[in-house]
C-alpha positions in Angstrom: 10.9 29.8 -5.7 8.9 32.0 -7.9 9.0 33.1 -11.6 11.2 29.9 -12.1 11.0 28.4 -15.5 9.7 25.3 -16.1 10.2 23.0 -19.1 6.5 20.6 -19.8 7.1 18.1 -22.2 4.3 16.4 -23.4 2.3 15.3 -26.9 -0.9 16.1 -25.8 -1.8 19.7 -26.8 -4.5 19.7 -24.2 -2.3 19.3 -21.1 0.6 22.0 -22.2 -2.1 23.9 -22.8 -3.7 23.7 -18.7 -0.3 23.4 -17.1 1.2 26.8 -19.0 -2.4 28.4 -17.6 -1.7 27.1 -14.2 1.7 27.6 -13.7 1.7 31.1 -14.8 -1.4 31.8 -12.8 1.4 30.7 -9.7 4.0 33.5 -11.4 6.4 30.9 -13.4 7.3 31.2 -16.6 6.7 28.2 -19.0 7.9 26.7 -22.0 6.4 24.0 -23.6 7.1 20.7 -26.6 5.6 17.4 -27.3 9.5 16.1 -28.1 11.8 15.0 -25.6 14.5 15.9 -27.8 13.9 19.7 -27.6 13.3 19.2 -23.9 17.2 17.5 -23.7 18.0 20.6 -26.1 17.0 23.5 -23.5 18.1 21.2 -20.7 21.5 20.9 -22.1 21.5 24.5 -23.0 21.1 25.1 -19.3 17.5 26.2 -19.8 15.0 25.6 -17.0 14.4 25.5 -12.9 12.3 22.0 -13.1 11.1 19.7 -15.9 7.5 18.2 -15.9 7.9 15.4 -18.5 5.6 12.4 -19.7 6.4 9.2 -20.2 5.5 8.1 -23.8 6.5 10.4 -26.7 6.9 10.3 -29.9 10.5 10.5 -30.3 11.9 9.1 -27.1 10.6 7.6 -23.5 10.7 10.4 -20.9 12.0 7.6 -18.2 15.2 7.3 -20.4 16.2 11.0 -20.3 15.9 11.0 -16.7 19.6 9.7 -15.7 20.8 11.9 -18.3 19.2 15.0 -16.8 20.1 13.9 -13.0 24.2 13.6 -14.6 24.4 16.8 -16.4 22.4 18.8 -14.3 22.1 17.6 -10.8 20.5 19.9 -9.3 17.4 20.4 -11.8 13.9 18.3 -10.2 12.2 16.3 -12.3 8.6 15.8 -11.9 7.2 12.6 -14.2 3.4 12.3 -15.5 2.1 9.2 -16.7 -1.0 7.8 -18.2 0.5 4.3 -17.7 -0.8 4.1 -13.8 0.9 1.5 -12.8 3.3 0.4 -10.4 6.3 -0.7 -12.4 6.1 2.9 -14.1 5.9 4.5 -10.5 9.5 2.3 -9.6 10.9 3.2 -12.8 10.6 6.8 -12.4 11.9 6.8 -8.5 14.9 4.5 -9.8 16.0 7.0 -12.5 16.1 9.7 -10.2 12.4 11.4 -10.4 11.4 14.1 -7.6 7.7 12.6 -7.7 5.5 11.1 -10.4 2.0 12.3 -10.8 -0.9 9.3 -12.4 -2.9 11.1 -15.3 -5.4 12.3 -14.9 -3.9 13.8 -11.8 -5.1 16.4 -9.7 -3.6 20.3 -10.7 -3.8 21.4 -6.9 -1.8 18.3 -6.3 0.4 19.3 -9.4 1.0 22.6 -8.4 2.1 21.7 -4.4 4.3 19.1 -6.1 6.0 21.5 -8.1 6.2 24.3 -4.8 8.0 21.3 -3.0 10.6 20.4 -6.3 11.3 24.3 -6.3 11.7 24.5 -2.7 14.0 21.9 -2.3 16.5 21.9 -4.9 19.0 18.0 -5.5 21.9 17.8 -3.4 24.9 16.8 -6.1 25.4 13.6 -4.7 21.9 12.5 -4.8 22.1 10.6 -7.5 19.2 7.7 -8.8 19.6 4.2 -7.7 20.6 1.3 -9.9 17.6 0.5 -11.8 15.9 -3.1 -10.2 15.7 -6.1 -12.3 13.0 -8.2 -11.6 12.8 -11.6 -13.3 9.8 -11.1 -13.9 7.9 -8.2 -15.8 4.4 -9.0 -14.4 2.3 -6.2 -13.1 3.2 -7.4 -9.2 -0.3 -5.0 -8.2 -3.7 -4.3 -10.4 -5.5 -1.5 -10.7 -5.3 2.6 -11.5 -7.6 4.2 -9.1 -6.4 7.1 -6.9 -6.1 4.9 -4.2 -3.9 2.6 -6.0 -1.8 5.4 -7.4 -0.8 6.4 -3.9 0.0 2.9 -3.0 2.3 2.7 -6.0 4.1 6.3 -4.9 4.6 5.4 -1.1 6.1 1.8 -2.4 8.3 3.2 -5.3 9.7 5.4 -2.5 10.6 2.5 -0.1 12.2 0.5 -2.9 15.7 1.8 -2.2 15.7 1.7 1.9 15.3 -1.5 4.4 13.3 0.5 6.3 10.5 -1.9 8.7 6.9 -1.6 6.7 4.0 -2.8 7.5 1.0 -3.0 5.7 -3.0 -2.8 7.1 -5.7 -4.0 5.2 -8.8 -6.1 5.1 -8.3 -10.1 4.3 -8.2 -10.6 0.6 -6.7 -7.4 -0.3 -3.7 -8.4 -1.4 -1.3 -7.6 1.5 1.5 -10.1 0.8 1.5 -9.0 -2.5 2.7 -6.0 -1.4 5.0 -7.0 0.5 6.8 -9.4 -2.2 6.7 -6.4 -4.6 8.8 -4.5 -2.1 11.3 -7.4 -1.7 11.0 -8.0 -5.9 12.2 -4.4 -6.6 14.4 -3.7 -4.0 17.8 -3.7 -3.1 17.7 -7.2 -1.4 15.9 -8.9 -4.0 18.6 -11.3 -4.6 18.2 -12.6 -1.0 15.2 -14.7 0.0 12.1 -13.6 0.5 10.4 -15.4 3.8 6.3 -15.6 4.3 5.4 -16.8 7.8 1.4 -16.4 9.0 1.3 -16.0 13.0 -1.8 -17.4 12.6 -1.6 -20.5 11.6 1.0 -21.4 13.9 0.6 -23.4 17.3 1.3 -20.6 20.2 3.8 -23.4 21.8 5.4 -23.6 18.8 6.0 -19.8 17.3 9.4 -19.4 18.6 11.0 -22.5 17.0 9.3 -21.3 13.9 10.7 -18.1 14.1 14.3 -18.4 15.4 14.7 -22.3 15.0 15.7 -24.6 17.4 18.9 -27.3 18.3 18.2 -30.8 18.9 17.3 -31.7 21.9 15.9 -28.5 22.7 12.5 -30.0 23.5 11.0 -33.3 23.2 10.5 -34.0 19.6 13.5 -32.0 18.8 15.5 -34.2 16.6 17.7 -32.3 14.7 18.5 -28.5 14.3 15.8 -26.8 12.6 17.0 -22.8 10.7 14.0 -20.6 11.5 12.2 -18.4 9.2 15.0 -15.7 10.6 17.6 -17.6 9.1 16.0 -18.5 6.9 15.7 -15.1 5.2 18.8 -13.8 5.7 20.1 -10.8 3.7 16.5 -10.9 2.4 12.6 -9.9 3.6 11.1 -11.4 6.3 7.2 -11.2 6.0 5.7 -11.6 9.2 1.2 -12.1 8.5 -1.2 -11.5 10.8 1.3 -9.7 13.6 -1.7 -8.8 15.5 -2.0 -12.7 16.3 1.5 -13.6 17.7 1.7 -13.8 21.2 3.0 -11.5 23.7 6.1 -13.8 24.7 6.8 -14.0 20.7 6.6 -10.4 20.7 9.4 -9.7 23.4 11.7 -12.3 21.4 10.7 -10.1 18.0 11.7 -7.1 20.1 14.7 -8.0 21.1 15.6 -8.6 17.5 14.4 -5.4 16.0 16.3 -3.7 18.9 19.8 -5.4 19.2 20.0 -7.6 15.5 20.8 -11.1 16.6 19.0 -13.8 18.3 19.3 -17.1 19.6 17.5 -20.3 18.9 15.3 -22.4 21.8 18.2 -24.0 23.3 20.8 -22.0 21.7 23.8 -20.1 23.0 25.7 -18.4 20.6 23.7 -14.9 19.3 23.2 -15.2 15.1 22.6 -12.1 13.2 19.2 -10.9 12.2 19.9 -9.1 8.9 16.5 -9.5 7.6 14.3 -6.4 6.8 11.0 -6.7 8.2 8.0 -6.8 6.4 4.6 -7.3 8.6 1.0 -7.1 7.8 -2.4 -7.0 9.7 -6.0 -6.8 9.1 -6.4 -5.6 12.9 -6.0 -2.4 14.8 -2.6 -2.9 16.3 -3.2 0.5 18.4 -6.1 -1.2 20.1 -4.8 -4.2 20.8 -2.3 -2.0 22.6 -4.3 -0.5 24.3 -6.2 -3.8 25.3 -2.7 -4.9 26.6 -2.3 -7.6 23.8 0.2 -6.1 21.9 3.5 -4.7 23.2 3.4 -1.0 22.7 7.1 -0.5 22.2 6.8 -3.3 19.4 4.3 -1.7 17.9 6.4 1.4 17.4 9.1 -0.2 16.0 7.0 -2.2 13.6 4.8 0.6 12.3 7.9 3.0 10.8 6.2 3.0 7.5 2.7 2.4 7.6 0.9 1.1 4.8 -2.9 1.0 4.2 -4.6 -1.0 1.2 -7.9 0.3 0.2 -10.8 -2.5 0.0 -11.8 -3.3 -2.9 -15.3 -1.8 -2.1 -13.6 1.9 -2.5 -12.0 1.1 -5.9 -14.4 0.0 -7.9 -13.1 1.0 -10.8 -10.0 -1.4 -10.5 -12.6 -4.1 -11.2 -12.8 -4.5 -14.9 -8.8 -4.6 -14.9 -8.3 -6.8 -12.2 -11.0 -8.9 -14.2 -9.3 -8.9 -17.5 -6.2 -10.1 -15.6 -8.2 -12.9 -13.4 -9.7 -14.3 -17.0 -6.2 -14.3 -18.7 -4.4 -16.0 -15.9 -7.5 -18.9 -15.8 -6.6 -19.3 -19.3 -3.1 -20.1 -18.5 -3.9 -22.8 -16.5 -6.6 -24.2 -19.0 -9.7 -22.6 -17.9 -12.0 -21.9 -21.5 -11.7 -18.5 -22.6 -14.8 -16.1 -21.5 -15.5 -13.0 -20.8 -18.2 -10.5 -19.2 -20.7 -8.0 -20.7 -21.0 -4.2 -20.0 -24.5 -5.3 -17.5 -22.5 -8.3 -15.4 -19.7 -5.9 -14.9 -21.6 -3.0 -13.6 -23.4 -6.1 -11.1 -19.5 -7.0 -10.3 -19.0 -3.0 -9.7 -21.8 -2.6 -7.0 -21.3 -5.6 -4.8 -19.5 -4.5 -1.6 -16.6 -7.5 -1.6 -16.2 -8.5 2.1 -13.7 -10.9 1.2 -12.0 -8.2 -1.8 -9.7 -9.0 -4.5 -9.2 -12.8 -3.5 -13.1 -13.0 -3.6 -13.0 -11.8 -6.7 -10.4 -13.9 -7.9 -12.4 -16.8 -6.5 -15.7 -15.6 -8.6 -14.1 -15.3 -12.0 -12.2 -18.8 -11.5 -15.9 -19.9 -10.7 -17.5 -18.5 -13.8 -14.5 -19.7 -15.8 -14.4 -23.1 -15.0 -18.5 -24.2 -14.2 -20.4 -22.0 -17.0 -20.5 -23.0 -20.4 -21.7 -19.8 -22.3 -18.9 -18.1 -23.4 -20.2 -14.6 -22.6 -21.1 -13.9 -18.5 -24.3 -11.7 -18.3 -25.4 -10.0 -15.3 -27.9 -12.8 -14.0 -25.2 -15.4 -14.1 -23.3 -12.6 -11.8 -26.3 -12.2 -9.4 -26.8 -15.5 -8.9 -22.8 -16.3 -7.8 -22.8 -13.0 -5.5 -26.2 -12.8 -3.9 -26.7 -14.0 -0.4 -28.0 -17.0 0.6 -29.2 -15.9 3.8 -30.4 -12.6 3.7 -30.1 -10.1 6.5 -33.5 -9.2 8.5 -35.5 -6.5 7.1 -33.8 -2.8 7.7 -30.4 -4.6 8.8 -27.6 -4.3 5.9 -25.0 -6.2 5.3 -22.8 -3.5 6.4 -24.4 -3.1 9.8 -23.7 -6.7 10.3 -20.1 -6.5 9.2 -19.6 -3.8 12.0 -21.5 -5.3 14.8 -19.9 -8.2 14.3 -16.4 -6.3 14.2 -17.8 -4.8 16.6 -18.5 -7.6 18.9 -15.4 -9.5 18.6 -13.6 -6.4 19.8 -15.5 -6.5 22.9 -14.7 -10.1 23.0 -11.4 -9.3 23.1 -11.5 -7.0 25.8 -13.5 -8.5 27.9 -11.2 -11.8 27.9 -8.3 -9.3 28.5 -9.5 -8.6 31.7 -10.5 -12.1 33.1 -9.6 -11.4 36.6 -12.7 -8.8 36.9 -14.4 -6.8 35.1 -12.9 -3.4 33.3 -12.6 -0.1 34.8 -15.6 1.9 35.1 -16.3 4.7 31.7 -16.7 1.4 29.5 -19.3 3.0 27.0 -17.6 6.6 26.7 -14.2 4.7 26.3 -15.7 2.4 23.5 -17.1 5.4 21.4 -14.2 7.2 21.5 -12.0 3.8 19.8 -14.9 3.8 17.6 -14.6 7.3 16.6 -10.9 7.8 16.5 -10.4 5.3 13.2 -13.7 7.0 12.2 -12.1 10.2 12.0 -8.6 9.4 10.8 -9.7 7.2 8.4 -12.0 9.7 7.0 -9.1 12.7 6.8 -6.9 10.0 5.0 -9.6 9.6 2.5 -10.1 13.6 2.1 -6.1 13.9 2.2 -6.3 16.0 5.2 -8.8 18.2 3.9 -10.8 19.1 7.1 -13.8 21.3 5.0 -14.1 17.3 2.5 -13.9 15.5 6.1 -16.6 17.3 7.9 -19.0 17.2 5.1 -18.3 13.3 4.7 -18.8 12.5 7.7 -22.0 15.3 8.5 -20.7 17.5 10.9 -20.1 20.6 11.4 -16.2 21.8 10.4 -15.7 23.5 14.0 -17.1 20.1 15.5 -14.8 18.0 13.8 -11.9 20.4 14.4 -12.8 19.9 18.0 -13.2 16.3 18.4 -9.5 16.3 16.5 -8.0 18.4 19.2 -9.5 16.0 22.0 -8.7 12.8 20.6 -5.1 14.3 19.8 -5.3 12.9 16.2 -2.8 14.3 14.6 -3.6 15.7 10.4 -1.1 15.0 7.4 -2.0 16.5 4.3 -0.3 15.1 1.1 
């Protein structure tokens, strides 16, 4: 829609001032306030095609007048800015009925196609906001206000209200499970338990009875009958770690679950109903374990509905002094002395790289807490706790070694996939392409789909990387 009128509340001059020159640049007329009572005014005066509203003003909290917007006026969007970036504020908007909310400082490209999309797709009359979660807890479930965070926050506030299967890809230490228990916290089975199984550290022999119990006399050693984790979570999540390491006959089982909703246990005849959403996470590429033939490809499709990548902590940085803060605070809970770091020992803390991420982290400031007496952490105390022992030869980084030995394993793994003789012939050009496939995507997720940010990140030329996209069939969203 163009020339539509659209109501900006917020108290800082600075930003009515940018979004009244942006939005009329796009043809829309604007009408601005820093009170979210003369926003409800022209709302209830039927003023208005969308609102853009903040969240603290000085009168009233734009969250609040949400639900009354959505019941008087259905139809009108409501787009929600926020300079309190954090995931609670994200949930709260999408529960009251938001169309999107936007992390200040956000971008005004990003703005702008946000407000296109409201415009374009006026609310149905029945879609009406959910009933507002109630956690037990008001905890900040996730740390951190970088970009990257901020889109965690917005895919996860969307998926609050739906049991749709997630899972979630990251590096170990990056807080995956947390993730997942946020989901279960504020969602609509919250009330139901929430289940944690790792598929690693569970005997292969032994995964099934774990998973879908067992009734005595099953097997030897089976005594009585044991509820798996399915039962076990019934009505609630089921968080399934490190999927990439269950085995292929666990897989079929899982399958058959996913697919038809009830299972049996080992021994068992009578089917029991599987009403458990499923929550999984992995720090490996499940797409090539496909294609090494370790992991079932239909599974893989049924698991990966919702896709969710956490960022290391290497690429936001500038979570660290937060996630810091919040590390220190919870040692002095459990009786750690209070401390805390100077501007040079966080900057130290800001360049390391963080192989193992936020849970090394964690580990670090526990360690500083608990073994150093001076109250204040400078940068040499840092240096000393994060340098490495060992130090790689001279020219090899540390991040050469952490590919080649990713690197390595892989080709571990494929060569023990294939024990009956070697692989097919086209090894190396087959390799280079796996290797440049995540290369690629992962470098178009960072850019947002921007092809022109892409090319130049990665050096090559824009026509190159548009070809290479077209032949490895990698297909571009832009958000």
């Amino acid at each position: 829609m163009t020339d539509a009128t659209i109501l900006v509340a917020d108290d800082d001059r600075a930003i009515r001032t940018v979004l009244t020159q942006a939005l009329a640049r796009q043809g829309h007329r604007v009408r601005t306030t820093g009170f979210a009572a003369t926003l409800w005014d022209w709302v209830e005066r039927g003023e208005g095609d969308l609102v853009i509203t903040d969240v603290v003003m000085p009168d009233e909290n734009g969250l609040d007048l949400i639900p009354r917007i959505r019941r008087l006026r259905p139809n009108l969007r409501v787009i929600v800015m926020s300079a309190q970036n954090t995931l609670l504020t994200a949930v709260r908007a999408t529960e009251r009925g938001a169309f999107e909310y936007l992390a200040k400082p956000f971008d005004l490209r990003e703005l702008i196609s946000t407000v296109d999309r409201a415009l374009a797709s006026p609310c149905k009359a029945a879609d009406q906001p959910a009933a507002p979660a109630e956690p037990a807890d008001e905890r900040l479930p996730l740390i951190g206000r970088s970009p990257a965070m901020q889109e965690i926050y917005r895919v996860l506030a969307r998926l609050m209200g739906t049991d749709l299967t997630a899972i979630i890809y990251g590096e170990s230490g990056t807080g995956k499970e947390l993730v997942a228990r946020a989901l279960h916290d504020y969602g609509r089975r919250r009330k139901a338990p929430f289940v944690a199984v790792n598929m690693a550290a569970i005997p292969r022999e032994l995964i099934e009875s774990e998973l879908f119990g067992h009734e005595k006399g099953a097997f030897t050693g089976a005594t009585a009958r044991y509820a798996g984790r399915f039962e076990q979570a019934a009505g609630g999540t089921l968080f399934l770690d490190e999927i990439g390491d269950m085995p292929l006959e666990a897989q079929t089982r899982l399958l058959r679950v996913l697919q038809e909703g009830t299972f049996t246990t080992v021994g068992g005849q009578l089917p029991i109903s599987g009403d458990a959403r499923i929550v999984a996470a992995t720090h490996r590429n499940l797409r090539q374990l496909v294609r090494q033939g370790l992991f079932r490809e239909d599974l893989y499709y049924r698991l990966n509905v919702v896709p969710i990548r956490l960022p290391p902590l290497r690429e936001r940085s500038e979570d660290i002094p937060e996630l810091v803060q919040h590390f220190l605070a919870e040692g002095e809970k459990l009786g750690l002395p209070r401390k805390s770091l100077n501007a040079e020992a966080m900057e130290a803390l800001k360049a390391h790289d963080w192989p193992g991420n936020v849970r090394e982290l964690e580990n670090l400031i526990r360690r500083l807490a608990a073994l150093y007496s001076q109250e204040v952490i400078g940068r040499a105390d840092i240096l000393a706790e994060i340098s490495d022992p060992a130090p790689a030869a001279a020219g090899q980084t540390h991040d050469d070694e952490c590919l080649s030995d990713a690197v390595e394993r892989h080709l571990n793994d494929y060569f023990a996939a294939h024990r009956d003789g070697l692989p097919s012939a086209g090894l190396y050009h087959r390799i280079l392409k796996e290797i440049e496939r995540p290369l690629i995507e992962i470098s178009l997720a960072a850019t947002r789909g921007n092809q022109i940010k892409a090319a130049a990140l990665l050096g090559l030329n824009r026509n190159t990387l548009r070809k290479k996209i077209k032949e490895l069939d990698i297909r571009v969203f832009r958000s």
